[in-house]
C-alpha positions as CSV (number, residue, x, y, z in Angstrom):
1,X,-3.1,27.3,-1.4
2,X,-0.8,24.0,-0.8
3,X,-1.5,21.1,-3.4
4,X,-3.0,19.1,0.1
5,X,-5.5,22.1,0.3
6,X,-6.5,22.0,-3.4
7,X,-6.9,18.3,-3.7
8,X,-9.0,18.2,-0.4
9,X,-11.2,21.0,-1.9
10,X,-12.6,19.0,-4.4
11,X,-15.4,16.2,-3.5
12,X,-14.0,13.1,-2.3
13,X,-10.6,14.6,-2.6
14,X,-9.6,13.5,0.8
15,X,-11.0,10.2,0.4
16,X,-9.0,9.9,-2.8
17,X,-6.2,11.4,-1.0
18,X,-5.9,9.0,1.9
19,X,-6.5,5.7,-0.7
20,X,-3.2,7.1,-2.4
21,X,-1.6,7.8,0.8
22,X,-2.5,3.9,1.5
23,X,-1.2,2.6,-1.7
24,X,1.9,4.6,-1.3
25,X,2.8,3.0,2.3
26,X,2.1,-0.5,0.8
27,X,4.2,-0.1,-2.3
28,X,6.9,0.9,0.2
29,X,6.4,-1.8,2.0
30,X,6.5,-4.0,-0.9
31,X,9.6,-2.7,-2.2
32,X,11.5,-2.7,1.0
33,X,10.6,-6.5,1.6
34,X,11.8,-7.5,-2.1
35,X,15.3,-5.4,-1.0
36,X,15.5,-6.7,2.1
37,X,14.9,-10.4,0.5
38,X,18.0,-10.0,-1.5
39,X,15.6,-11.7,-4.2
40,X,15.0,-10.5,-7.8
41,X,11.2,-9.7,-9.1
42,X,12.3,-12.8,-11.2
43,X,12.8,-15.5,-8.5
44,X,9.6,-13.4,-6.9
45,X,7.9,-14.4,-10.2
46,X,8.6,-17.8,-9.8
47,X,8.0,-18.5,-6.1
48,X,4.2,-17.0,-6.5
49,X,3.8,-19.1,-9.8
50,X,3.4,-15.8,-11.8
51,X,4.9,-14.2,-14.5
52,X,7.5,-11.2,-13.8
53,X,5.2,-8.4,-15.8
54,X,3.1,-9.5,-13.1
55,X,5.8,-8.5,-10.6
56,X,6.5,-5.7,-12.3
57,X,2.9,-4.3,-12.8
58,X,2.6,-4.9,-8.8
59,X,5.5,-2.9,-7.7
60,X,4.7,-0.2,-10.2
61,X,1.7,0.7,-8.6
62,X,-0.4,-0.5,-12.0
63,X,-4.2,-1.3,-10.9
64,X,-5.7,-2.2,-7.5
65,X,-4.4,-4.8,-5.7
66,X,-6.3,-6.8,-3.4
67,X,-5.2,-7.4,0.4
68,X,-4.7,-11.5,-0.2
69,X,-2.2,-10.5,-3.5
70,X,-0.2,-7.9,-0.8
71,X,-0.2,-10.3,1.3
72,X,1.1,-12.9,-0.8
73,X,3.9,-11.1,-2.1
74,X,5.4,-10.4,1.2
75,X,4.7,-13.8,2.7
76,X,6.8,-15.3,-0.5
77,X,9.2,-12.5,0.7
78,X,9.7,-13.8,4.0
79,X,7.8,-10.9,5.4
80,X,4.0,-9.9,7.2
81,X,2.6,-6.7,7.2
82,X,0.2,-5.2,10.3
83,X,-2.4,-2.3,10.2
84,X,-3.1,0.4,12.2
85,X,-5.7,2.8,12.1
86,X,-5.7,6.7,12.3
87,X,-8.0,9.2,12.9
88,X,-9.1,11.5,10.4
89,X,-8.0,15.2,11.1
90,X,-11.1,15.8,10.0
91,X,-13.1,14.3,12.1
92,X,-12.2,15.0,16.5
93,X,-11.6,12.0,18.8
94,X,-15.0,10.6,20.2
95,X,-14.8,11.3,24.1
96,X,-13.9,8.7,26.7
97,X,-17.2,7.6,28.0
98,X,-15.2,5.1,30.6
């Protein structure tokens, strides 16, 4: 049994799952805007008006952070984000009514 299988086993395990897989495409995002920036987590700091362990807790992955504080980070970056939705595997694709 794969660790996907295992986790996905358990209730809410593939909710849990898919909020991690979430976080993990954001805090790539994150980090390749603040690379891309040439900016340090410092300067960062500064721009937002916050200190750098906030910075540092954000690019960490430390708590939950909201949608306006992502948001925020990359638009001091010089960068947006978009989202796109997936369909569960779960789940099938609803059938073209059209």
């Amino acid at each position: 049994m794969t660790l996907r299988d295992r986790i996905t086993s358990v209730p809410d395990g593939a909710r849990d799952l898919a909020a991690a897989r979430l976080r993990c495409e954001a805090l790539k995002l994150l980090h390749q805007a603040l690379e891309e920036s040439g900016m340090s987590k410092t300067e960062l700091a500064a721009k937002l008006g916050v200190r750098k362990s906030a910075v540092t807790q954000v690019f960490r992955g430390d708590g939950n952070v909201r949608v306006n504080t992502l948001a925020d980070y990359l638009w001091a970056l010089g960068r947006d984000a978009d989202l796109s939705l997936a369909q569960r595997a779960d789940i099938p694709e609803p059938l073209d009514r059209s």
